[in-house]
Z-matrix of the N, CA and C atoms (Angstrom, degrees):
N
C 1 1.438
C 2 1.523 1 109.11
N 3 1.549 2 109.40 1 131.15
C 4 1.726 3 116.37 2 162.26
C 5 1.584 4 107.67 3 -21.44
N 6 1.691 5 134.53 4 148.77
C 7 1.147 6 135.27 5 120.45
C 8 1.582 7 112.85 6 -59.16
N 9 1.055 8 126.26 7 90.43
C 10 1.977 9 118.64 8 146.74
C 11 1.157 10 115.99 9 -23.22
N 12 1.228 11 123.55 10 -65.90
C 13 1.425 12 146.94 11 -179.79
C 14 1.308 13 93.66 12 111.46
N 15 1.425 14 99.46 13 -167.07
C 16 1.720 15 115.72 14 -166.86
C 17 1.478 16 117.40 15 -57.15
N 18 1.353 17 147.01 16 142.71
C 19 1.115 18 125.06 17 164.82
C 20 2.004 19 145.81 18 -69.30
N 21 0.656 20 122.93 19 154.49
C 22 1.381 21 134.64 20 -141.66
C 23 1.526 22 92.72 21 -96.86
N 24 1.493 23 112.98 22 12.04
C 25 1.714 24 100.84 23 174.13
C 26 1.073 25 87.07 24 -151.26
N 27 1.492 26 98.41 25 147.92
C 28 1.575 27 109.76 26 176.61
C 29 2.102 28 109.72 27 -88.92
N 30 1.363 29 93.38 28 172.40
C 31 1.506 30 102.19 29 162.80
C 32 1.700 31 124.85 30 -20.57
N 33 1.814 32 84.03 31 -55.45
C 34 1.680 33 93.49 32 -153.87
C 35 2.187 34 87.80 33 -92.63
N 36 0.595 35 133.26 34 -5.69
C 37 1.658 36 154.13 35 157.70
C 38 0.966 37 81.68 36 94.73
N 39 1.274 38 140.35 37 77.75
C 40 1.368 39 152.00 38 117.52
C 41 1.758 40 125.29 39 -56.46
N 42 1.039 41 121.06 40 162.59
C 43 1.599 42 105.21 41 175.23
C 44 1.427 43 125.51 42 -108.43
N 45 1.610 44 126.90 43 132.62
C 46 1.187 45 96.13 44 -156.71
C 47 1.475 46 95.63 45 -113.35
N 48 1.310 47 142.08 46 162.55
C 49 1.469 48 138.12 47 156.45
C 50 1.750 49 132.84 48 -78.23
N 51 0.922 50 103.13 49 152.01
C 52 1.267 51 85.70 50 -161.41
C 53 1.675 52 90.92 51 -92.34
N 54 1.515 53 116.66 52 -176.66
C 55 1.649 54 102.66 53 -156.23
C 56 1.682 55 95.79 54 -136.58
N 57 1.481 56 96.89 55 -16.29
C 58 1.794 57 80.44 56 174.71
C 59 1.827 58 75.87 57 -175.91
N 60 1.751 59 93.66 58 173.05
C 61 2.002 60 105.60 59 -174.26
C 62 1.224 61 96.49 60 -91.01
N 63 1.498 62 93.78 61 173.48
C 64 1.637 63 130.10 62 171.64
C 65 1.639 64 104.04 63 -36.40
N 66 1.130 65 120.37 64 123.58
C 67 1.358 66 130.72 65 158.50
C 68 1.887 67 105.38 66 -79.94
N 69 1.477 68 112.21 67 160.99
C 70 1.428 69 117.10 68 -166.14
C 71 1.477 70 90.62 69 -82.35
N 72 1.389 71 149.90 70 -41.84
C 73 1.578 72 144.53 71 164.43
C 74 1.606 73 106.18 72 -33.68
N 75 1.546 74 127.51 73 -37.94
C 76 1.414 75 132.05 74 -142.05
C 77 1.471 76 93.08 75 -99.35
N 78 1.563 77 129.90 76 -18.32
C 79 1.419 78 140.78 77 -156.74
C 80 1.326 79 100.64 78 -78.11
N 81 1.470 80 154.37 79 148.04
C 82 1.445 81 164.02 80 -174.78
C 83 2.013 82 99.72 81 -123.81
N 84 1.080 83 98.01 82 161.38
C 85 1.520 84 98.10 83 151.50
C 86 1.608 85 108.28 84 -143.70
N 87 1.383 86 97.67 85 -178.68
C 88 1.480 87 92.98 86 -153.86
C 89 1.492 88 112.48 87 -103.12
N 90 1.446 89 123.15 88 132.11
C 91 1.656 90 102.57 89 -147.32
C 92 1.696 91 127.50 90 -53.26
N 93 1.218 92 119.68 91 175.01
C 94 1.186 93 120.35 92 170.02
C 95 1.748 94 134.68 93 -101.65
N 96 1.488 95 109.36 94 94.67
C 97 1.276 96 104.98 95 -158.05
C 98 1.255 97 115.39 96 -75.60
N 99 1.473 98 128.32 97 97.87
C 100 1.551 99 139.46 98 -177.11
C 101 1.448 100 103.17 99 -39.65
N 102 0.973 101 160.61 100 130.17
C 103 1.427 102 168.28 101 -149.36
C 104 1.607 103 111.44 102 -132.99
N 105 1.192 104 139.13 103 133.55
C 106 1.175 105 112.52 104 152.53
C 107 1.448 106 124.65 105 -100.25
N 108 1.565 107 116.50 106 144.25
C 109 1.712 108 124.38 107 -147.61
C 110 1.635 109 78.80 108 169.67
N 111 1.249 110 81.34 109 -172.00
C 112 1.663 111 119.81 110 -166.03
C 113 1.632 112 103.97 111 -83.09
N 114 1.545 113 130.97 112 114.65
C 115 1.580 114 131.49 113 -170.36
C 116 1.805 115 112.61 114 -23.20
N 117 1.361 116 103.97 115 133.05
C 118 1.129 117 95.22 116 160.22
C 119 1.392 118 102.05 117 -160.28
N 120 1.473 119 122.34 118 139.14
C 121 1.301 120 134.13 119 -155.03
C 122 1.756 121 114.39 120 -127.87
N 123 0.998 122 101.60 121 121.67
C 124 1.867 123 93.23 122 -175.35
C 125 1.442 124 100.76 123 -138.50
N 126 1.622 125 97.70 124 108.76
C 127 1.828 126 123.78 125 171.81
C 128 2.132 127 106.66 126 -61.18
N 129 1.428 128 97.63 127 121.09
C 130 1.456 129 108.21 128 178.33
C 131 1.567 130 100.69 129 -130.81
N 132 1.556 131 116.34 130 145.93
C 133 1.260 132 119.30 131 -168.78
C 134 1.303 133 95.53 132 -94.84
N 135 1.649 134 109.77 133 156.42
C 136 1.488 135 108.85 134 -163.94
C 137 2.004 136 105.61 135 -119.09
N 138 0.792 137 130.74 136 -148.37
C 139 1.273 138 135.88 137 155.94
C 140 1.464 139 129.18 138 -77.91
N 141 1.407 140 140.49 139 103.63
C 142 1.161 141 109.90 140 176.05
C 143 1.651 142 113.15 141 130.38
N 144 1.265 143 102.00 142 0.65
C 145 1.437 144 127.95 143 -148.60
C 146 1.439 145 125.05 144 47.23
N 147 1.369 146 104.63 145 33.54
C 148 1.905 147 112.47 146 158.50
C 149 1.196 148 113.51 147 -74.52
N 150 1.431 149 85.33 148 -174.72
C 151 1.939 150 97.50 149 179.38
C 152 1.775 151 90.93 150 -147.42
N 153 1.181 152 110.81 151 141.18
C 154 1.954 153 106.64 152 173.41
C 155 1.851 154 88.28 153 -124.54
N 156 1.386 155 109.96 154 151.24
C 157 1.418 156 111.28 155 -178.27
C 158 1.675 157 88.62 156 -112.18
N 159 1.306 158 124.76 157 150.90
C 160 0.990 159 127.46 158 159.14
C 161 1.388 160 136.47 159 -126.85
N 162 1.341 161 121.09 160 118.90
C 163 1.769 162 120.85 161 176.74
C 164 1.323 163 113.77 162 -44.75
N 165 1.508 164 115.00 163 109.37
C 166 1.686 165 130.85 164 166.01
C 167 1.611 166 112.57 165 -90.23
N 168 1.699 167 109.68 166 -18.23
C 169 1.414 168 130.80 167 151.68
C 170 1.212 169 132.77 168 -170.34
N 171 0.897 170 135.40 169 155.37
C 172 1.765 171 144.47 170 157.50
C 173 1.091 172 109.00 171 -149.51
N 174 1.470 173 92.60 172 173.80
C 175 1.664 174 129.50 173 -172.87
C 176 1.349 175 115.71 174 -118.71
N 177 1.858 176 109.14 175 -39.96
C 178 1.137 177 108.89 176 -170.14
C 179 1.732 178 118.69 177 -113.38
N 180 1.288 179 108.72 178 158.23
C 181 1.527 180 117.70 179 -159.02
C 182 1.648 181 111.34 180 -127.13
N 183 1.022 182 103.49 181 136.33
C 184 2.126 183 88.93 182 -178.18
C 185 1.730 184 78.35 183 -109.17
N 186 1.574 185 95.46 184 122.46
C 187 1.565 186 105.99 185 172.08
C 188 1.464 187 109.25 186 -104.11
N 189 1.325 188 136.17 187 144.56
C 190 0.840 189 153.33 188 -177.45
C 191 1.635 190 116.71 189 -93.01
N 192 1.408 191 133.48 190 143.71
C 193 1.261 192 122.28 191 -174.99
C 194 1.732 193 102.47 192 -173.84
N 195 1.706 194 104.02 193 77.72
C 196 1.379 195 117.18 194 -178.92
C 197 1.495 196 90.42 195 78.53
N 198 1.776 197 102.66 196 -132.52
C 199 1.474 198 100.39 197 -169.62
C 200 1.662 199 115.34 198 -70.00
N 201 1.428 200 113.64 199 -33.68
C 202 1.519 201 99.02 200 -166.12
C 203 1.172 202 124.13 201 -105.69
N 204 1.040 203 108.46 202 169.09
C 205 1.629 204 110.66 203 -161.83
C 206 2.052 205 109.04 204 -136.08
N 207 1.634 206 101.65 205 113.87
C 208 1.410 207 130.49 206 178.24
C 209 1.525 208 128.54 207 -99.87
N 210 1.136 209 99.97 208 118.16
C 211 1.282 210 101.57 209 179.04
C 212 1.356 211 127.57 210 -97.34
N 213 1.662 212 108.06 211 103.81
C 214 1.390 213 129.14 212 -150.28
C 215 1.496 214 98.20 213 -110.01
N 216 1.583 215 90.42 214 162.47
C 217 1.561 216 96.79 215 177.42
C 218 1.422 217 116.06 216 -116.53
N 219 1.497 218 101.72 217 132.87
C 220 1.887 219 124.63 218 -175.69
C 221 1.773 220 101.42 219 -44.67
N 222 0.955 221 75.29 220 131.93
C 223 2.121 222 73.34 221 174.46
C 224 1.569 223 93.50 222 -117.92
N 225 1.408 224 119.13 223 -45.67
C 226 1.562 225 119.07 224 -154.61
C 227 1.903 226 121.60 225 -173.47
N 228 1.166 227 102.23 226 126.30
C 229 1.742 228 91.45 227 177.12
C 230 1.023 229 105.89 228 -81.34
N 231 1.804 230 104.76 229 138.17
C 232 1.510 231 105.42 230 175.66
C 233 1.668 232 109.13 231 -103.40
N 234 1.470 233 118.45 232 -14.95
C 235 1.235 234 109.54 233 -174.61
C 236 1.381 235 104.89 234 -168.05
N 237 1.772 236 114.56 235 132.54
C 238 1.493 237 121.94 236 -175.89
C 239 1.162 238 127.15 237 -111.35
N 240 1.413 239 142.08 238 89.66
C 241 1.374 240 129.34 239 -156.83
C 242 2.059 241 111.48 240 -59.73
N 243 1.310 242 92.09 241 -32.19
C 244 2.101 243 120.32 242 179.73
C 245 1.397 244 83.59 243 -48.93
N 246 1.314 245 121.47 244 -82.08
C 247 1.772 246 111.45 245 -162.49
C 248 1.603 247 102.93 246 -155.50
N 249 0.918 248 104.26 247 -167.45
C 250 1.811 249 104.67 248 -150.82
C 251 1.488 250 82.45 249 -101.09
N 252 1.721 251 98.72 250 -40.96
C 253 1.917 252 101.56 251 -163.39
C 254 1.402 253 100.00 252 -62.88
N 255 1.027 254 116.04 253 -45.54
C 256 1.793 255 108.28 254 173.98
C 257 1.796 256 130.97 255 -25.39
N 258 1.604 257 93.86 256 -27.88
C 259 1.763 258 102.33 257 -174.94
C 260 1.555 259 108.58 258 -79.94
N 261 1.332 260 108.38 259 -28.30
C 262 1.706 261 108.38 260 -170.24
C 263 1.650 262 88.37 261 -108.58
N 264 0.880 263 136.04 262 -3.19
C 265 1.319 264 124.17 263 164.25
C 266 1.488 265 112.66 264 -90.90
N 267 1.663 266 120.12 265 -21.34
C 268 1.490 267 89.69 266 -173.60
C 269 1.667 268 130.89 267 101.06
N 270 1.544 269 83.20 268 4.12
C 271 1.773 270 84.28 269 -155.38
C 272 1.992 271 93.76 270 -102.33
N 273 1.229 272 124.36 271 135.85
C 274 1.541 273 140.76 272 166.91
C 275 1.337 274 98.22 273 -66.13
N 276 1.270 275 126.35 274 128.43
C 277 1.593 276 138.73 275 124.03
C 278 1.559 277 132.80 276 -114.66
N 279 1.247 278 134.79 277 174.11
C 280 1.345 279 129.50 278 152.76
C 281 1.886 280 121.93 279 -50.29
N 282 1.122 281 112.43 280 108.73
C 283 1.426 282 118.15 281 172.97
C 284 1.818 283 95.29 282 120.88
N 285 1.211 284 128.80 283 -17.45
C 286 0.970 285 114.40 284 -172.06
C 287 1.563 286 132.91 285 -60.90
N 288 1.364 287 149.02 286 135.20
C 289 1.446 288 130.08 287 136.94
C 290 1.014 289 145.72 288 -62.45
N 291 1.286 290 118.05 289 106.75
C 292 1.501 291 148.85 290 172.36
C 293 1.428 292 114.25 291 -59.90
N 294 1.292 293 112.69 292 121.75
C 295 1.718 294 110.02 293 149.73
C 296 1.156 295 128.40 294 -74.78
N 297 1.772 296 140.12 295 121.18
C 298 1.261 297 106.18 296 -168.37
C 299 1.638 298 89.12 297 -122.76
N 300 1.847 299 110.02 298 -163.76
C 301 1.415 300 117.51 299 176.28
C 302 1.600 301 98.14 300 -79.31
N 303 1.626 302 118.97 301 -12.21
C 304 1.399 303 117.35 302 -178.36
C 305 1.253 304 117.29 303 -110.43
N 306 1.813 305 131.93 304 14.77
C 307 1.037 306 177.48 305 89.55
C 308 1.502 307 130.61 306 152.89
N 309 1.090 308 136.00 307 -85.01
C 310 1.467 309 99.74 308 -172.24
C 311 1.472 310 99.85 309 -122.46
N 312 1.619 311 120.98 310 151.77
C 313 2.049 312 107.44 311 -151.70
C 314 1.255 313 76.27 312 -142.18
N 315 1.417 314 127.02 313 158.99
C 316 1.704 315 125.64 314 133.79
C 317 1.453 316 111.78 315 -96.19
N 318 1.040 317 113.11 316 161.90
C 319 1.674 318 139.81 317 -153.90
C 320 1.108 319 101.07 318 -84.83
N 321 1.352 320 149.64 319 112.44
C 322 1.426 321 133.58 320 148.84
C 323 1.547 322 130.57 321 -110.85
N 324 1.503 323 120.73 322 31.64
C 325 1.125 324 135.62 323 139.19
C 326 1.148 325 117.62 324 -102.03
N 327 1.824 326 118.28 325 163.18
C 328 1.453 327 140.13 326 157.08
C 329 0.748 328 118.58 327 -73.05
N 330 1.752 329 142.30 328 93.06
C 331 1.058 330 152.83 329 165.74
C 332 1.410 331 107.81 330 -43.83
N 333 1.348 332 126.63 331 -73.83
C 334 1.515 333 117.54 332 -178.49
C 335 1.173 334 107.75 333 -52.91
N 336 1.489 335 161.55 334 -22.65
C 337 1.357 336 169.97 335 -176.83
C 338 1.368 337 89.07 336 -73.80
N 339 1.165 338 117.88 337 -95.88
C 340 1.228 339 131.71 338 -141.70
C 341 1.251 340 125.87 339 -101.81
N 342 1.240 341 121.16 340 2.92
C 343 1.783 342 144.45 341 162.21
C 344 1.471 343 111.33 342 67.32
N 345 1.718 344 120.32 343 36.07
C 346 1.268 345 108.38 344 179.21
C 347 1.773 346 89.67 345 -164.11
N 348 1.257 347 122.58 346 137.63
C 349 1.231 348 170.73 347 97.39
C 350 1.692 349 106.48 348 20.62
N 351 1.549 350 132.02 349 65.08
C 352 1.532 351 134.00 350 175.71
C 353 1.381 352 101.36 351 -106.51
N 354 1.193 353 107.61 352 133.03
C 355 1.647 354 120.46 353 153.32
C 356 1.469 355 145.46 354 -153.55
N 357 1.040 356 136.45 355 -179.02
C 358 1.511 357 139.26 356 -178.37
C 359 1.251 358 117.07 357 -115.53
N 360 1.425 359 151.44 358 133.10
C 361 1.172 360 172.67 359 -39.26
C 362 1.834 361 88.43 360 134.76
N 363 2.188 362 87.42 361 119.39
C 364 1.386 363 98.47 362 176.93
C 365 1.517 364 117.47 363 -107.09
N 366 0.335 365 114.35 364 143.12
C 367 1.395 366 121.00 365 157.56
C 368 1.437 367 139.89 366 -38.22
């Protein structure tokens, strides 16, 4: 989410000025809604001299199930704790349920973070 920055009224609703701009630490970007579609990956430089890649889409998921780990393909979200609109939209987050070809997992990576698709196998 954006920083706004501070607000522009005080307590007593007075008005306050602001005293100087956004520093590059103070800057937000605006999240990244993992989509499901066909992979697509977009490299952004991070703080620090990193780099974070982020999912703009996928399909595919490495699901987890005890020890091993399969790399299955997304068919469909079944359930979004982030927002409701997320389920008929389609959109991947952390916490989500996934339908997979190995069947239904929740998500426990950041797709927009981290540009890849982890999960666990329910029960």
């Amino acid at each position: 989410m954006k920083f706004q920055g501070r607000s522009t009224r005080k307590r007593t609703g007075g008005r306050r000025r602001h005293s100087r701009n956004k520093r590059k630490y103070e800057l937000g970007d605006e999240p990244t809604e993992t989509e499901l579609d066909d992979p697509s990956l977009k490299t952004i430089d991070a703080r620090g001299n990193t780099t974070k890649v982020r999912a703009l889409s996928t399909n595919v998921a490495s699901v987890a199930d005890g020890d091993t780990v399969v790399e299955a393909e997304i068919e469909n979200v079944v359930e979004n704790p982030a927002n409701l609109n997320y389920i008929r939209r389609n959109i991947i987050t952390k916490g989500a349920v996934i339908e997979t070809s190995e069947g239904e997992a929740r998500v426990t990576s950041r797709p927009g973070q981290d540009g890849q698709v982890n999960a666990v196998l329910i029960e």
